[in-house]
N, C-alpha and C positions, 0 to 999 in steps of 0.2 A: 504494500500500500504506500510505504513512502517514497516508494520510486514510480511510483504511480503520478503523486504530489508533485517529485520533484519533475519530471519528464513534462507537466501539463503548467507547472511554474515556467521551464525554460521555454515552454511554446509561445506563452503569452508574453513571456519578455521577448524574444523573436519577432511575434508580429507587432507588435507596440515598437518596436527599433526600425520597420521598414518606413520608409519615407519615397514617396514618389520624384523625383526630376522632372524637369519638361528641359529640352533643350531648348536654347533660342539665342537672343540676346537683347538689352536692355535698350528703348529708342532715347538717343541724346540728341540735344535742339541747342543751336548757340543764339536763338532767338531770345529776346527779352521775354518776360511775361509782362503781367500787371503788376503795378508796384505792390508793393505790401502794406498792409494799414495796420497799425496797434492801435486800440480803444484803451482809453486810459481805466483801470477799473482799484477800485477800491483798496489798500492794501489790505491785508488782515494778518492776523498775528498766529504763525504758527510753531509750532515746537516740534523738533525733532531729537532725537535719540542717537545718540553716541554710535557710530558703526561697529558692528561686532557684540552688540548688547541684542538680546532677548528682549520680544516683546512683554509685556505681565501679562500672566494669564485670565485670561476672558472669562467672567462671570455666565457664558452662555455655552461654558462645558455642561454637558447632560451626563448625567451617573447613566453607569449601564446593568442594565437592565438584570433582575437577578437570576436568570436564566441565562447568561452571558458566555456560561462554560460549558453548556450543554443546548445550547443553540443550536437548530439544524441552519442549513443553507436556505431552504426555504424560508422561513420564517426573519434573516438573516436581509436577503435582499427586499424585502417589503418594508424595512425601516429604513427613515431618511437617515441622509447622511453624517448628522452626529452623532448621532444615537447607533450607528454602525460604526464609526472611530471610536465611540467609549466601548464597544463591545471587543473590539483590535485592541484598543489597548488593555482592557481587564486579562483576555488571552496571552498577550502578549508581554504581560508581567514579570514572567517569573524566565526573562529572554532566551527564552528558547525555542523560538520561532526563526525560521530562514528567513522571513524578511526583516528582520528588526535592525539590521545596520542599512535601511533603506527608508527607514521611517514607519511614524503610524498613517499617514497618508497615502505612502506606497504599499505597505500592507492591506490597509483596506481596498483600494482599488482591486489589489489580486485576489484577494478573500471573496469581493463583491464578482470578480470576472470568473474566477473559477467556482463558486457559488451556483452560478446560472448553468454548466455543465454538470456539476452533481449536487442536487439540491438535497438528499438525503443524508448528505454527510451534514459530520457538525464541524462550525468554525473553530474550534480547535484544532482537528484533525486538518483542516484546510493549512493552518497556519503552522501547525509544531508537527502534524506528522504521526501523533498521536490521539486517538481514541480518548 
């Protein structure tokens, strides 16, 4: 079963990496256009955060769900998408998940894509491999 996991993990990263080409080439013009206009607009006062600093965390994390560890697939992609990141990350706790040096963002996605191909399993096993 976990080479099941991993084989259907490496497909979806495979087709998520192709990218299509067009061949061609770009039209350049040494024509003028119209000039450009700026409207002069109000300043306002904004703050920004030091590069390299973490945002705070967002009062609009949802706890997951207390079913979280025994979650099938089914049940799994009919929740929106917070409430399936708290359930990625409640699984994904105790790091022993293959995606977790790719984030809980990238795990969900794979959880939610390989989810829709075996909706019978549960998101643990999607994730660690194990039952």
């Amino acid at each position: 079963m976990p080479v099941r996991v991993a084989a259907i993990a490496a497909l979806c990263l495979a087709l998520s990496a192709c990218v299509k080409t067009t061949e061609g080439s770009v039209a350049m013009t040494t024509e003028s256009g119209a000039p450009l206009t700026t409207t002069s607009r109000p300043s306002s006062t904004t703050t920004s955060r030091p590069s390299g600093t973490a945002a705070p965390p967002t009062s609009s994390e949802v706890p997951a769900p207390p079913n979280a560890m025994t979650m099938t697939c089914k049940e799994f992609t009919q929740l929106d998408e917070p409430t399936r990141l708290a359930v990625v990350k409640q699984v994904t706790s105790g790091g022993n998940s293959a995606f977790g040096p790719f984030g809980d963002q990238f795990a969900e996605t794979m959880a939610n894509t390989m989810c829709e191909f075996m909706p019978e399993r549960t998101v643990r096993e999607i994730l660690t491999g194990t039952p």
